[in-house]
Jmol script that loads the backbone (N, CA, C; Angstrom):
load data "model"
ATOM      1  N   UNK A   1       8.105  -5.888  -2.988  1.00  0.00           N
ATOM      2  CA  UNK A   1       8.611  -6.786  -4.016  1.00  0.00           C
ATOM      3  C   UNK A   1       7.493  -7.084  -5.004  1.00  0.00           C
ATOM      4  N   UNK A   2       7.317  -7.400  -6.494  1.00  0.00           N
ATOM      5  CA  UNK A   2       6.460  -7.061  -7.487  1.00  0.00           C
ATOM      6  C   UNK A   2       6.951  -8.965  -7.711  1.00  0.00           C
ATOM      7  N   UNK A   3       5.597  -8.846  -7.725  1.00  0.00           N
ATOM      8  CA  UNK A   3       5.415 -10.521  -8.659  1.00  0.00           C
ATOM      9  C   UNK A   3       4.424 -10.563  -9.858  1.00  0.00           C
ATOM     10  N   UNK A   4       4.472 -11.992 -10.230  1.00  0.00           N
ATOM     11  CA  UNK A   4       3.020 -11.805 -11.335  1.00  0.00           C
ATOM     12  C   UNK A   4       1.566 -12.574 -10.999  1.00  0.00           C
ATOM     13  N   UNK A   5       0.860 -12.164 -11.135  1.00  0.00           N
ATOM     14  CA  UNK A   5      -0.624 -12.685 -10.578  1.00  0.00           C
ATOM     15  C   UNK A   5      -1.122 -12.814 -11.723  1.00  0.00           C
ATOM     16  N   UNK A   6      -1.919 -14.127 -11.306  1.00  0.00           N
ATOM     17  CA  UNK A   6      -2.717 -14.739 -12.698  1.00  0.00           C
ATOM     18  C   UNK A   6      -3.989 -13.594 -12.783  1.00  0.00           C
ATOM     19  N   UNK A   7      -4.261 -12.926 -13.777  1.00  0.00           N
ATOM     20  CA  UNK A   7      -5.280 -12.493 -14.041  1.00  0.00           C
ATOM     21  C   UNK A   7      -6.435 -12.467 -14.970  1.00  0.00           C
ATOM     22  N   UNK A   8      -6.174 -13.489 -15.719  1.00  0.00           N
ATOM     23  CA  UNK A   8      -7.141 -13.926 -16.437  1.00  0.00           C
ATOM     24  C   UNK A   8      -6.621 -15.080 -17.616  1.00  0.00           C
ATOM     25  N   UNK A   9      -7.689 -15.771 -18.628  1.00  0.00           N
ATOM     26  CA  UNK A   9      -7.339 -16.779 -19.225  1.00  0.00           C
ATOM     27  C   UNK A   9      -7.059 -15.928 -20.874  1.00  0.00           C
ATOM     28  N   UNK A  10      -6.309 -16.403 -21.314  1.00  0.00           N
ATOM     29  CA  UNK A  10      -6.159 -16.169 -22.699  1.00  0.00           C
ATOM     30  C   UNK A  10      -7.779 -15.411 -23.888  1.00  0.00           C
ATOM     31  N   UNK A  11      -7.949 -16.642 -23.585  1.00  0.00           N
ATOM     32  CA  UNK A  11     -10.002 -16.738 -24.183  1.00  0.00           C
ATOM     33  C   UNK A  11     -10.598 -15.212 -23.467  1.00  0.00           C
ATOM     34  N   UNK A  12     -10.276 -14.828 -22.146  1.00  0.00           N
ATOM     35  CA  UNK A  12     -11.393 -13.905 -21.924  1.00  0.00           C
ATOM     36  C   UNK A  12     -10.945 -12.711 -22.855  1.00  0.00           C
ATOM     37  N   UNK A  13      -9.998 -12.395 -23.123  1.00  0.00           N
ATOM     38  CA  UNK A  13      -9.906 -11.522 -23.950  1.00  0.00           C
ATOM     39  C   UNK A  13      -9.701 -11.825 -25.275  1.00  0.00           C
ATOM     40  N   UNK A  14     -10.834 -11.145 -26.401  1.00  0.00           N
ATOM     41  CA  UNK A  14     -10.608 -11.401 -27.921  1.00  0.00           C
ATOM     42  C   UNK A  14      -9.924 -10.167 -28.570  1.00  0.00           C
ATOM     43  N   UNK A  15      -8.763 -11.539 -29.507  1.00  0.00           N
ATOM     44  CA  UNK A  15      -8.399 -10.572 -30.754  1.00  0.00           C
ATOM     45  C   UNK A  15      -9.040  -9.081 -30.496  1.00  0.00           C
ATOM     46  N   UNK A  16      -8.379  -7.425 -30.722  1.00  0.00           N
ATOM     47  CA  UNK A  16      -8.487  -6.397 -30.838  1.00  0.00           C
ATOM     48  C   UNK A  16      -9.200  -5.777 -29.539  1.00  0.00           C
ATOM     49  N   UNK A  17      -9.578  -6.648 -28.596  1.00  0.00           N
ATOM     50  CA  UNK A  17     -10.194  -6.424 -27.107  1.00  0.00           C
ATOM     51  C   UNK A  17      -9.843  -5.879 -25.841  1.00  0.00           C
ATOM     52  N   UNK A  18     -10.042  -5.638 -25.142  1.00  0.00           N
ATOM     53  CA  UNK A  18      -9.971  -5.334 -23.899  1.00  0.00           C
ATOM     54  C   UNK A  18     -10.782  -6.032 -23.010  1.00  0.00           C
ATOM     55  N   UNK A  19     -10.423  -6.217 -21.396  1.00  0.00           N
ATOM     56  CA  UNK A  19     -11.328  -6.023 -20.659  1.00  0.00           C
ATOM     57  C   UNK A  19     -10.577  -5.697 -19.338  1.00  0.00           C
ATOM     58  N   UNK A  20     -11.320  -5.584 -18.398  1.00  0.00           N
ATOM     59  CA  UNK A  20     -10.974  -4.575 -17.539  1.00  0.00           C
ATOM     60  C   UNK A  20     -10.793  -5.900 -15.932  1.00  0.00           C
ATOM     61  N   UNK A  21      -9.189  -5.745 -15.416  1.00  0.00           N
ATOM     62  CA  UNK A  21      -9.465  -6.680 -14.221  1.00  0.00           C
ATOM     63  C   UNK A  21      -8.993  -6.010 -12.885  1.00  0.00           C
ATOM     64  N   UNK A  22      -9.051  -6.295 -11.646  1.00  0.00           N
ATOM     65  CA  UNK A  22      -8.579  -5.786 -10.597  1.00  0.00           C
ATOM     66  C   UNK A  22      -7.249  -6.361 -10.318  1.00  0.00           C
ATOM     67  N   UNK A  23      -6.400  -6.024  -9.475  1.00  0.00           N
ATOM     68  CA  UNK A  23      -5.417  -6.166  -9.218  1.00  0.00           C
ATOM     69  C   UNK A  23      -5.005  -5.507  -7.957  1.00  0.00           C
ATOM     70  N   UNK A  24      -4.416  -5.813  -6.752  1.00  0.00           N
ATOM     71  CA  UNK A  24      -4.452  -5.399  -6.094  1.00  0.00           C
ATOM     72  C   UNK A  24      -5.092  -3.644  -5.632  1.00  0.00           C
ATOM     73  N   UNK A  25      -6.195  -4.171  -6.029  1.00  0.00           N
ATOM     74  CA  UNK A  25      -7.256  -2.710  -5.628  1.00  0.00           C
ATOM     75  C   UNK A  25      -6.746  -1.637  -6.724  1.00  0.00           C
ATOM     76  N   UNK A  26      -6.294  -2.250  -7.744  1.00  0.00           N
ATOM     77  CA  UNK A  26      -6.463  -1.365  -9.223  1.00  0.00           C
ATOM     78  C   UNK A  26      -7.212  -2.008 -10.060  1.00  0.00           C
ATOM     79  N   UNK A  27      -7.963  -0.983 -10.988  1.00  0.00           N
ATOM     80  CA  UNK A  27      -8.672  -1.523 -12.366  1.00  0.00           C
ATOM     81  C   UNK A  27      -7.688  -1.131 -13.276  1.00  0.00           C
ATOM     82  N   UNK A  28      -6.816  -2.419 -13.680  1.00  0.00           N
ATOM     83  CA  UNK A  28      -6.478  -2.693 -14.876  1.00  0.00           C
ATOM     84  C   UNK A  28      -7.077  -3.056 -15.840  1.00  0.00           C
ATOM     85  N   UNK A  29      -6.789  -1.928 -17.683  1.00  0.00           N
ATOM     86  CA  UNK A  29      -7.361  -2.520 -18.513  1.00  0.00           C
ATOM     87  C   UNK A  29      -6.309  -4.063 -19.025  1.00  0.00           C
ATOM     88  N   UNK A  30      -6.798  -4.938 -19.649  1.00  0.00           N
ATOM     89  CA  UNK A  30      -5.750  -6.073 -20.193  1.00  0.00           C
ATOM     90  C   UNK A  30      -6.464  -6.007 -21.923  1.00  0.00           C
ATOM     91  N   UNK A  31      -5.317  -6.062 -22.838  1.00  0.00           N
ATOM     92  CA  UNK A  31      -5.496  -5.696 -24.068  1.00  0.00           C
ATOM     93  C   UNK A  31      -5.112  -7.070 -24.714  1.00  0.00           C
ATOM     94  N   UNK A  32      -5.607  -7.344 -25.923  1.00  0.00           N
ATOM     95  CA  UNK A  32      -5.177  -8.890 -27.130  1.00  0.00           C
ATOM     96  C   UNK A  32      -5.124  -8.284 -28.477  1.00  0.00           C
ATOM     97  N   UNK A  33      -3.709  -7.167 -28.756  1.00  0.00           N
ATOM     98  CA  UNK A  33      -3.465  -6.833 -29.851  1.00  0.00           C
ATOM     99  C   UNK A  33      -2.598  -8.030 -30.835  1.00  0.00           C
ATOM    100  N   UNK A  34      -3.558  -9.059 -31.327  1.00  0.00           N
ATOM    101  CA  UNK A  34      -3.096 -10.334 -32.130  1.00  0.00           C
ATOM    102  C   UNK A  34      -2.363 -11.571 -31.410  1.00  0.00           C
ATOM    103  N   UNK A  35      -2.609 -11.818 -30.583  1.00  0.00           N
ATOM    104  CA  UNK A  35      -2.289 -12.668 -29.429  1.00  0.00           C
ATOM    105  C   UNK A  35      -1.112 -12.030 -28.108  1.00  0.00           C
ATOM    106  N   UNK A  36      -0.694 -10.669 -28.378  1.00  0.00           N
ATOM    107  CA  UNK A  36       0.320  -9.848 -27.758  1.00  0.00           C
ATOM    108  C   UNK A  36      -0.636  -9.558 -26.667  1.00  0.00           C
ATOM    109  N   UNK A  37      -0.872  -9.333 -25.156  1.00  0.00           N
ATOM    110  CA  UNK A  37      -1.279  -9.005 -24.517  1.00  0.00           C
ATOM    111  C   UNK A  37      -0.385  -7.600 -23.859  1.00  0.00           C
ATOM    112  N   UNK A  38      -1.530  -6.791 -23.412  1.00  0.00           N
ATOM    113  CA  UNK A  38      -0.922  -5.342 -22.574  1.00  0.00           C
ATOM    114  C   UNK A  38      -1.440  -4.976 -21.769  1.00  0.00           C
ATOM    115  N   UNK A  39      -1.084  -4.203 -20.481  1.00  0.00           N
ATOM    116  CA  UNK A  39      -1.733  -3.395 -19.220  1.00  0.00           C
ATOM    117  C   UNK A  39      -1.439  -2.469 -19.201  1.00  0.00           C
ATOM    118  N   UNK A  40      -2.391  -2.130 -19.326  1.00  0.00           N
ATOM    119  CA  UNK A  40      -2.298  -0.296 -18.740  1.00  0.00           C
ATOM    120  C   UNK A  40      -3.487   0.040 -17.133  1.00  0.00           C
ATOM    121  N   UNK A  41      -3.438   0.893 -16.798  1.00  0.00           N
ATOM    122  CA  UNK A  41      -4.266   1.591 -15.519  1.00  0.00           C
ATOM    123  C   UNK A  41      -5.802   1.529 -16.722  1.00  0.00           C
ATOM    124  N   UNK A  42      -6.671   1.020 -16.405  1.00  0.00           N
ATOM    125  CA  UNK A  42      -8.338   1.302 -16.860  1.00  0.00           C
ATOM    126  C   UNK A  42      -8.663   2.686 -16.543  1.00  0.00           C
ATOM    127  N   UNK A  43      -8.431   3.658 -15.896  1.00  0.00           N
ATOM    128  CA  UNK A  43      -8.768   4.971 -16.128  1.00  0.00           C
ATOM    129  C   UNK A  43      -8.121   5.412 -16.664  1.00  0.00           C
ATOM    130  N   UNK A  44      -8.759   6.598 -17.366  1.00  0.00           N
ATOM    131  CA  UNK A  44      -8.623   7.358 -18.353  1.00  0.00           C
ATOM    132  C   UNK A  44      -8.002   8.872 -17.360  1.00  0.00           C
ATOM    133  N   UNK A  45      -7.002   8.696 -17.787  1.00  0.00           N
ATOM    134  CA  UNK A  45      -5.918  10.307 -16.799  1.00  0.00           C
ATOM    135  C   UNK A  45      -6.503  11.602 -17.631  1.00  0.00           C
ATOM    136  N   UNK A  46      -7.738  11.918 -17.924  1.00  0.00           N
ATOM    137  CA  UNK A  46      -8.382  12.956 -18.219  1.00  0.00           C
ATOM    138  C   UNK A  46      -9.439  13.116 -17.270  1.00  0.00           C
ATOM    139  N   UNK A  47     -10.086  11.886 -17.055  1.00  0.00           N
ATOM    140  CA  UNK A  47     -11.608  11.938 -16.312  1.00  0.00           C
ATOM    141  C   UNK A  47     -11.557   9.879 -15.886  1.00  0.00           C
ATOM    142  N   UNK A  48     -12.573   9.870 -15.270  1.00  0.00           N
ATOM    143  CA  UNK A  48     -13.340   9.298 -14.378  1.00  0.00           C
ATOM    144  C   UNK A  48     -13.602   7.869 -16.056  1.00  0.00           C
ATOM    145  N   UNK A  49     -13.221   7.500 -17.034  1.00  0.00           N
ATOM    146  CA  UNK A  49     -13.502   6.448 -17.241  1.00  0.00           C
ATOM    147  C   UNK A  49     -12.981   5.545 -17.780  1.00  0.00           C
ATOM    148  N   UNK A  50     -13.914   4.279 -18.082  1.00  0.00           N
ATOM    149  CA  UNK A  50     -12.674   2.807 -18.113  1.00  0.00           C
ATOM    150  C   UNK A  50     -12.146   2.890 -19.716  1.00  0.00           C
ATOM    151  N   UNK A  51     -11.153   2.715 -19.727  1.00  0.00           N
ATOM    152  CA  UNK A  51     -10.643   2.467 -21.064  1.00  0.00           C
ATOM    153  C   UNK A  51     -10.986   1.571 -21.439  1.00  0.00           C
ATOM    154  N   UNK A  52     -11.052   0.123 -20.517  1.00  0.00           N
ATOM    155  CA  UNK A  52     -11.324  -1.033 -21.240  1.00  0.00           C
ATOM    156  C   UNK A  52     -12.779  -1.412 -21.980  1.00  0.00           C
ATOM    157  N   UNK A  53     -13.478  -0.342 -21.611  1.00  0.00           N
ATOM    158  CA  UNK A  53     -14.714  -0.044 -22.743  1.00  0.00           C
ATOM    159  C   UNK A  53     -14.489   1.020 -23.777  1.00  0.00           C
ATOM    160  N   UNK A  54     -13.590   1.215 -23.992  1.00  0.00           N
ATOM    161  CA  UNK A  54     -13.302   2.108 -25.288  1.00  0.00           C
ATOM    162  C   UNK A  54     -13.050   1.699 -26.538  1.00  0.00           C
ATOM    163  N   UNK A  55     -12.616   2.309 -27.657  1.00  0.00           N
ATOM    164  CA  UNK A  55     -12.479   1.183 -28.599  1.00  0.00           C
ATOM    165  C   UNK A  55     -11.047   1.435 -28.820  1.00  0.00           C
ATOM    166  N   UNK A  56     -11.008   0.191 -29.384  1.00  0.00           N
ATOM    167  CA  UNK A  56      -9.421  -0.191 -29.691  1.00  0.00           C
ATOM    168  C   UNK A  56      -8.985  -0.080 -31.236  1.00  0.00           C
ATOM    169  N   UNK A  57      -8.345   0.576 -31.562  1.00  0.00           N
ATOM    170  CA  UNK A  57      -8.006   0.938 -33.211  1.00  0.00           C
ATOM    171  C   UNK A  57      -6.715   0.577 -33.584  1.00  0.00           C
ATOM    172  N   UNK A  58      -6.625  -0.644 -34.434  1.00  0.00           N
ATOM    173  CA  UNK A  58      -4.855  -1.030 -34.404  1.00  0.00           C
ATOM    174  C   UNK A  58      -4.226  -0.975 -32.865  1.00  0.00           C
ATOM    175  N   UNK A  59      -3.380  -0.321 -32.814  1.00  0.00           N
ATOM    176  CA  UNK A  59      -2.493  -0.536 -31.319  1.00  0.00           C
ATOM    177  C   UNK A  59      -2.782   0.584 -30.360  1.00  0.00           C
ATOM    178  N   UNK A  60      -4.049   1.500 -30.697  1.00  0.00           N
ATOM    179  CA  UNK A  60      -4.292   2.838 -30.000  1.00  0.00           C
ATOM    180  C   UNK A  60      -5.788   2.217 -28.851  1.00  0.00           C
ATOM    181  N   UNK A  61      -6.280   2.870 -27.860  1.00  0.00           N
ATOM    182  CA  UNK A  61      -7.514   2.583 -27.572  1.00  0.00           C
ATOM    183  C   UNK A  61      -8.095   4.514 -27.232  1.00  0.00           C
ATOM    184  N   UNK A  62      -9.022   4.674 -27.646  1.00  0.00           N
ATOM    185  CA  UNK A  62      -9.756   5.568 -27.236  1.00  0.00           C
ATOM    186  C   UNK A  62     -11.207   5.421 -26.611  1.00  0.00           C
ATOM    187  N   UNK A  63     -10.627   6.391 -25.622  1.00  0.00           N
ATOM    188  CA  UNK A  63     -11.902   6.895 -24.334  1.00  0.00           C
ATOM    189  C   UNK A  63     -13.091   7.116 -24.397  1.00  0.00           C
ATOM    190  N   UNK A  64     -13.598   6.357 -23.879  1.00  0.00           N
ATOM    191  CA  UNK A  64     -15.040   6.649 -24.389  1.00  0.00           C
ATOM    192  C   UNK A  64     -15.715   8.025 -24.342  1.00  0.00           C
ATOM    193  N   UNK A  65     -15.105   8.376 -23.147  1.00  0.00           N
ATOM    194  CA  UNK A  65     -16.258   9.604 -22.440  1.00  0.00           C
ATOM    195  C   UNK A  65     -15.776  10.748 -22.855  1.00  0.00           C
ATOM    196  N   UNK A  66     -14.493  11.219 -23.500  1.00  0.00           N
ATOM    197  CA  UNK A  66     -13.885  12.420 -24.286  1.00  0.00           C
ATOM    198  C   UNK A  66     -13.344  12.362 -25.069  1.00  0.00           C
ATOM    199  N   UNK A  67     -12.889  11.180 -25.798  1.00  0.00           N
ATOM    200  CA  UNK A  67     -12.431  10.775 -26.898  1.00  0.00           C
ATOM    201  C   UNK A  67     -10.664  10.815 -27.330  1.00  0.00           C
ATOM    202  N   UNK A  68     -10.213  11.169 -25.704  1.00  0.00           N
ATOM    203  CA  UNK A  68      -8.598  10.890 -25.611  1.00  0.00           C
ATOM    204  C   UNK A  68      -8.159   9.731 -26.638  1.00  0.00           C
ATOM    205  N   UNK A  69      -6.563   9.578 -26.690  1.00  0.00           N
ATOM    206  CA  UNK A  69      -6.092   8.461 -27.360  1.00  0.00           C
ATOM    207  C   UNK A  69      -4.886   7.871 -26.564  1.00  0.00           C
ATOM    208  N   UNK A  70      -4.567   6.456 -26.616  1.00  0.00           N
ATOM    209  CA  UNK A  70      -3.571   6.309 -26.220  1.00  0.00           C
ATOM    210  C   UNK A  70      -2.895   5.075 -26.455  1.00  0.00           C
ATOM    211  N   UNK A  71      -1.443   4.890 -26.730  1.00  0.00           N
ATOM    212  CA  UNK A  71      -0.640   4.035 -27.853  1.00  0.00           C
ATOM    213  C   UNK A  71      -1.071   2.483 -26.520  1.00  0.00           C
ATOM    214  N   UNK A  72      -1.528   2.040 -26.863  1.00  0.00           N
ATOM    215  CA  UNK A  72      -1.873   0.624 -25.399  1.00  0.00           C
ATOM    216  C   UNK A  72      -0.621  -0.071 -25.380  1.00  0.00           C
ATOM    217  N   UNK A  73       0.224   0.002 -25.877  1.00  0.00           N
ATOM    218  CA  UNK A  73       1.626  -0.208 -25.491  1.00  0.00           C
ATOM    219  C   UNK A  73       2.981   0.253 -24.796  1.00  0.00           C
ATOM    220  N   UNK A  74       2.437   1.469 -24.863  1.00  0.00           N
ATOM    221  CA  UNK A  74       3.584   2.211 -24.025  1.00  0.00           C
ATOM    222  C   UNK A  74       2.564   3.085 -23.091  1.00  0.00           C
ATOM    223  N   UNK A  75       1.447   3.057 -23.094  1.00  0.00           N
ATOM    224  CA  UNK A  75       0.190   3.965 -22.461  1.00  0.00           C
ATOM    225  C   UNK A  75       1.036   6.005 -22.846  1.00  0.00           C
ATOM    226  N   UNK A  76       1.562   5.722 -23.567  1.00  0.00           N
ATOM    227  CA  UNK A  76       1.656   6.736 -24.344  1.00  0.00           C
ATOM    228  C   UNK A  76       0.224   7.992 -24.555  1.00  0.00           C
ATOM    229  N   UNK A  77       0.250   8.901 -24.101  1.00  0.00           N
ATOM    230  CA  UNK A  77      -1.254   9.755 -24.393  1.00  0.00           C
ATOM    231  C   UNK A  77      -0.450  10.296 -25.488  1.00  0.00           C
ATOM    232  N   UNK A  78      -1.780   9.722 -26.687  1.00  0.00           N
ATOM    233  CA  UNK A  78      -1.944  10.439 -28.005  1.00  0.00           C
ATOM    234  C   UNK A  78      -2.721  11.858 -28.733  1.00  0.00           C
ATOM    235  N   UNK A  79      -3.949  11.682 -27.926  1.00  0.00           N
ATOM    236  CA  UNK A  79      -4.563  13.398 -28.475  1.00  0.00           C
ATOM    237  C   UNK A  79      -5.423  13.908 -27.202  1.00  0.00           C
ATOM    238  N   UNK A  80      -5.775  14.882 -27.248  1.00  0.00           N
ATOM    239  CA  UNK A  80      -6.373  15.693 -26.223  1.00  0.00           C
ATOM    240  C   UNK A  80      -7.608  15.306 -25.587  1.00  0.00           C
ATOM    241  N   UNK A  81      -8.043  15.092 -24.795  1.00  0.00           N
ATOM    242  CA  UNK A  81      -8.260  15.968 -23.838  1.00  0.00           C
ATOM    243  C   UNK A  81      -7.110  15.777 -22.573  1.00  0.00           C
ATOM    244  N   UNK A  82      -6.965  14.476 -22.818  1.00  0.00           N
ATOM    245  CA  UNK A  82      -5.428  13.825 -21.844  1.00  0.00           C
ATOM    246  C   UNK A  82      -4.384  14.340 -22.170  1.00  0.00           C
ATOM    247  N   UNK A  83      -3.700  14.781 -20.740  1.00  0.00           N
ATOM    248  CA  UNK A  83      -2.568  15.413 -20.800  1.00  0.00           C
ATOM    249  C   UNK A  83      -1.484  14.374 -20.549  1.00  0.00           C
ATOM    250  N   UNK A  84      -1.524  13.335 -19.372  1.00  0.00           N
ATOM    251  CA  UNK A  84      -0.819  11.904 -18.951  1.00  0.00           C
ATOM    252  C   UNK A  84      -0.727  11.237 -19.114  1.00  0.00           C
ATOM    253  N   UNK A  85       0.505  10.742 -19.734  1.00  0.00           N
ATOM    254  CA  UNK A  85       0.396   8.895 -19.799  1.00  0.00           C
ATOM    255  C   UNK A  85      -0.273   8.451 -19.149  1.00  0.00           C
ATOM    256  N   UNK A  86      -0.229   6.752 -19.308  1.00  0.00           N
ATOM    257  CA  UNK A  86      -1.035   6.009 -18.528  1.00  0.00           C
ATOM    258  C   UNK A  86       0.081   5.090 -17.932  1.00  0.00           C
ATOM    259  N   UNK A  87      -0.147   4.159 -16.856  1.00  0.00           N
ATOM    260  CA  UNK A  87       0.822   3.635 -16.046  1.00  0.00           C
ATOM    261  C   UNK A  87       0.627   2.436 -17.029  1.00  0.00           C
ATOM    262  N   UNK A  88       1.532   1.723 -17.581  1.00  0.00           N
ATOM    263  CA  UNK A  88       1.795   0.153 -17.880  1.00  0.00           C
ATOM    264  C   UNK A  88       2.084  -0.771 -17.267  1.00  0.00           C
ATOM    265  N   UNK A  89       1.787  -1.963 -17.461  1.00  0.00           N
ATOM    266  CA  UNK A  89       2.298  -3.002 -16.886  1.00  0.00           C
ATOM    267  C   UNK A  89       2.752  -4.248 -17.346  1.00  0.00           C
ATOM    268  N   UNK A  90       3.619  -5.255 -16.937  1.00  0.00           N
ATOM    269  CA  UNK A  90       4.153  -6.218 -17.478  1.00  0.00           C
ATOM    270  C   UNK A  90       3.695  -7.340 -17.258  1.00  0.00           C
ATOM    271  N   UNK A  91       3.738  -7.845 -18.259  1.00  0.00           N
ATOM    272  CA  UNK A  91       2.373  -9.359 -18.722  1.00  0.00           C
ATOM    273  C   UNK A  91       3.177 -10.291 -19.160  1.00  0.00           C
ATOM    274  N   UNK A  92       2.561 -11.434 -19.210  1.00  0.00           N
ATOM    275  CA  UNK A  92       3.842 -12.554 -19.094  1.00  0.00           C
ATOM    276  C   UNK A  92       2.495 -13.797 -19.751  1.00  0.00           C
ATOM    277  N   UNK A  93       2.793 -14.210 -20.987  1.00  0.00           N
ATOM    278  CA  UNK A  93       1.240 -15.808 -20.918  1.00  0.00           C
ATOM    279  C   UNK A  93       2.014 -16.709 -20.434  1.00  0.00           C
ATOM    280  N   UNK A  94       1.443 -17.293 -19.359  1.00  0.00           N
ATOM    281  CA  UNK A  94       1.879 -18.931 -19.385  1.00  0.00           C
ATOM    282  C   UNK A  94       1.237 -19.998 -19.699  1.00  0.00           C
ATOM    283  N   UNK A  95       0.756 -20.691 -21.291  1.00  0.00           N
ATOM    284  CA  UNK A  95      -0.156 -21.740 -21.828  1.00  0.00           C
ATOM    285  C   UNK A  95      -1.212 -20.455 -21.824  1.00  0.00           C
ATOM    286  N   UNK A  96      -2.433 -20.572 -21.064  1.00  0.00           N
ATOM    287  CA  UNK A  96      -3.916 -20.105 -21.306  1.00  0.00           C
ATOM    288  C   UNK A  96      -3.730 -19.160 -20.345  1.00  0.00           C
ATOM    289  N   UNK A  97      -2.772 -18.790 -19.299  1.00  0.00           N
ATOM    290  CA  UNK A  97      -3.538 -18.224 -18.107  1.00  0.00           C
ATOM    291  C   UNK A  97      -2.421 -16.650 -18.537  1.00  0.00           C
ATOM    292  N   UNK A  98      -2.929 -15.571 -18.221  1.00  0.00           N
ATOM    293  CA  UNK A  98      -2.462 -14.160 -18.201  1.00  0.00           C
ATOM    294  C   UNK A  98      -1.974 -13.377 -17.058  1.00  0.00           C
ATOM    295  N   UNK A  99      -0.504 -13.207 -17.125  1.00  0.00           N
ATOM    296  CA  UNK A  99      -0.100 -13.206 -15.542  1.00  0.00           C
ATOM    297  C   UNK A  99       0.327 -11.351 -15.651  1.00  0.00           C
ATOM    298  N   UNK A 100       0.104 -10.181 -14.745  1.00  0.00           N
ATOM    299  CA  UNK A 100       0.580  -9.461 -14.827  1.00  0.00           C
ATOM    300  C   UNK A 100       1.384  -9.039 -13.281  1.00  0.00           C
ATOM    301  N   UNK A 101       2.241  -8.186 -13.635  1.00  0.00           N
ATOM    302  CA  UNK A 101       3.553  -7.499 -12.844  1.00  0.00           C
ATOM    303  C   UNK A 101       2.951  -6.647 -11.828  1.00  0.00           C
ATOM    304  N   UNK A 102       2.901  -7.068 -10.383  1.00  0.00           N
ATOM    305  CA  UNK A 102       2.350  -5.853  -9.518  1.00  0.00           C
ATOM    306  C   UNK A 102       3.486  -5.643  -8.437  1.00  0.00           C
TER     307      UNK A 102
END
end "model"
wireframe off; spacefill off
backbone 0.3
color backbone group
């Protein structure tokens, strides 16, 4: 059964940001595209790294370590070297605190 777990406060993530949280023994990235929050899986389905250190361009984030792309809203893979989406997840604010869907 899938509930939502608080995973962080509003504040830790800024405007156009990422950062990267655990979740039941996943690294989720958590995104603040203009107060809209998003989850996706923090690895990168090409190789071995965190998205949530990548940069974030409008509603896309790209990989640091090969320069994949991917829509942070639908974890949509946008250009190559990634062949796979990315897994999403469902986020919910309640006041300050950031709850996502596991």
């Amino acid at each position: 059964m899938s509930e939502f777990v608080k995973v962080a406060r509003t504040s830790d993530v800024p405007d156009g940001g990422a950062t990267c949280v655990e979740v039941g023994g996943h690294r989720i990235a958590l995104f603040n595209l203009g107060g809209e929050f998003y989850a996706t899986d923090d690895t990168c389905t090409h190789a071995e790294a965190s998205l949530s250190e990548g940069e974030v361009v409008g509603d896309e984030v790209m990989c640091p370590l090969h320069f994949a792309t991917f829509r942070i809203q639908t974890g949509e893979v946008l250009s190559p070297p990634a062949d796979d989406d990315l897994q999403t997840y469902e986020v919910r604010v309640d006041g300050e605190d950031v709850l996502i869907r596991i």
